[in-house]
C-alpha positions in Angstrom: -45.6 -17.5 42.9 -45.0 -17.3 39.3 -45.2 -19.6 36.6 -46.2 -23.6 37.6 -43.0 -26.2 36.8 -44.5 -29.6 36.4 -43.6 -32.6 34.4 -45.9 -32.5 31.3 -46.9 -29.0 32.2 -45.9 -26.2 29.5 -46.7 -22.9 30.9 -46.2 -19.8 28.2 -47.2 -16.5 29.4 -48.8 -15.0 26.3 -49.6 -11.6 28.6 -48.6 -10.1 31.8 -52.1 -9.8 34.2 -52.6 -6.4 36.5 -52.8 -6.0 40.3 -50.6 -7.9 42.5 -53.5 -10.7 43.4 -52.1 -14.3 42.3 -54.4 -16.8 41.8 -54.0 -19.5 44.6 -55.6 -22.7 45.6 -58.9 -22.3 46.9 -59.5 -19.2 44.8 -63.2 -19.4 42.9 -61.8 -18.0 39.2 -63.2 -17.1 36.0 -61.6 -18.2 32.7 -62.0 -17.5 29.1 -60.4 -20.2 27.4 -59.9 -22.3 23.7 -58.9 -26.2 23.6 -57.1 -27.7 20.6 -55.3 -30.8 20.2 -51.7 -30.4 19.0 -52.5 -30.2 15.3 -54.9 -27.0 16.1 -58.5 -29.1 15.8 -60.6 -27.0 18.1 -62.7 -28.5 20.6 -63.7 -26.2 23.1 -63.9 -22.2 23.6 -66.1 -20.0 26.3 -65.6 -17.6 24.1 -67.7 -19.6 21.3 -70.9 -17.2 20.1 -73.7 -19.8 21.5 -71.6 -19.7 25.1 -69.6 -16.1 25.6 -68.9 -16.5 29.6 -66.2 -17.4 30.8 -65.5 -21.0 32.5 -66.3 -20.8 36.8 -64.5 -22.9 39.1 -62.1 -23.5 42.4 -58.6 -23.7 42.1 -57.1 -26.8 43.0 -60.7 -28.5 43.9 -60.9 -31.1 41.2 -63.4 -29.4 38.8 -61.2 -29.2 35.7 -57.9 -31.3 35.0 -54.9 -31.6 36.9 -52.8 -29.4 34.4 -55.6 -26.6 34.5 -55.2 -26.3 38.3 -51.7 -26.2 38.3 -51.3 -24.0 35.1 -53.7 -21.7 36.3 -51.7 -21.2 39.7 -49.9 -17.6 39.9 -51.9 -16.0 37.2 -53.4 -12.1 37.6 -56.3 -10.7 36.4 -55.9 -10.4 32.3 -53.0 -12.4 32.3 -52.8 -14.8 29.2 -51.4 -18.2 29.3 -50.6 -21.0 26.7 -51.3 -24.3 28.5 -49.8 -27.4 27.0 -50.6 -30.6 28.9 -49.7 -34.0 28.8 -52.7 -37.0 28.4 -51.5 -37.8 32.2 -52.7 -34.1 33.5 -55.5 -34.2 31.2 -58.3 -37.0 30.7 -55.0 -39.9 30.5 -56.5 -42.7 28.5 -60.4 -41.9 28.5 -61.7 -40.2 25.4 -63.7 -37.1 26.3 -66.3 -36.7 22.3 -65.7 -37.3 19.8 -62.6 -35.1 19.2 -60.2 -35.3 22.1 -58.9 -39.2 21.7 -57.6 -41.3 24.1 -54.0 -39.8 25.4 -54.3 -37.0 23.7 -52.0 -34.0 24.7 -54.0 -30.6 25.0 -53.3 -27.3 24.2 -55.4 -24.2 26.2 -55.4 -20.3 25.3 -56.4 -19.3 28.7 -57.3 -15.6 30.2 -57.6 -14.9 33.5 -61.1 -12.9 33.9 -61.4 -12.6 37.2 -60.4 -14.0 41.2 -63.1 -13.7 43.3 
């Protein structure tokens, strides 16, 4: 499968994964991962002392935003990947806190813990 291509999808692999398992739709995945906005405000980390475990969820279900189940796509276990997403993959024009304004473009370290 590879790396996503989707209009206001950046996908950088930071670090090839092992095994020969791609993540796919449907897969239930685990994810370590830090949010910034473009100018490198953090907002969000699993890896954040008070949280430490990485994020659960189904690929492609709905559960996180459109440009996290599409960049996640094609990924193996350990692989690293720099997700930059457009407001209209992300939360559009809703602010999410007080951090992450309305159309706001996202920026996600992501690692691929595990495919279950």
């Amino acid at each position: 499968m590879g790396v996503p291509q989707l209009d206001g999808l950046e996908v950088v692999v930071l670090a090839e994964g092992t095994g020969t398992r791609e993540t796919k739709r449907g897969d239930q995945i685990e994810v370590h991962y830090t949010g910034t906005l473009l100018d490198g405000t953090k907002f969000d980390s699993s890896r954040d002392p008070n949280r430490g475990d990485p994020l659960a969820f189904k690929v492609g279900s709905g559960q996180v935003i459109k440009g996290w189940d599409e960049g996640l796509l094609g990924m193996k276990v350990g692989e690293k990947r720099k997700l930059t997403i457009s407001p209209e993959l992300a939360y559009g024009n809703q602010a999410v806190g007080p951090i992450i304004k309305a159309n706001s473009t996202l920026v996600f370290d992501t690692e691929l813990v595990n495919i279950k």
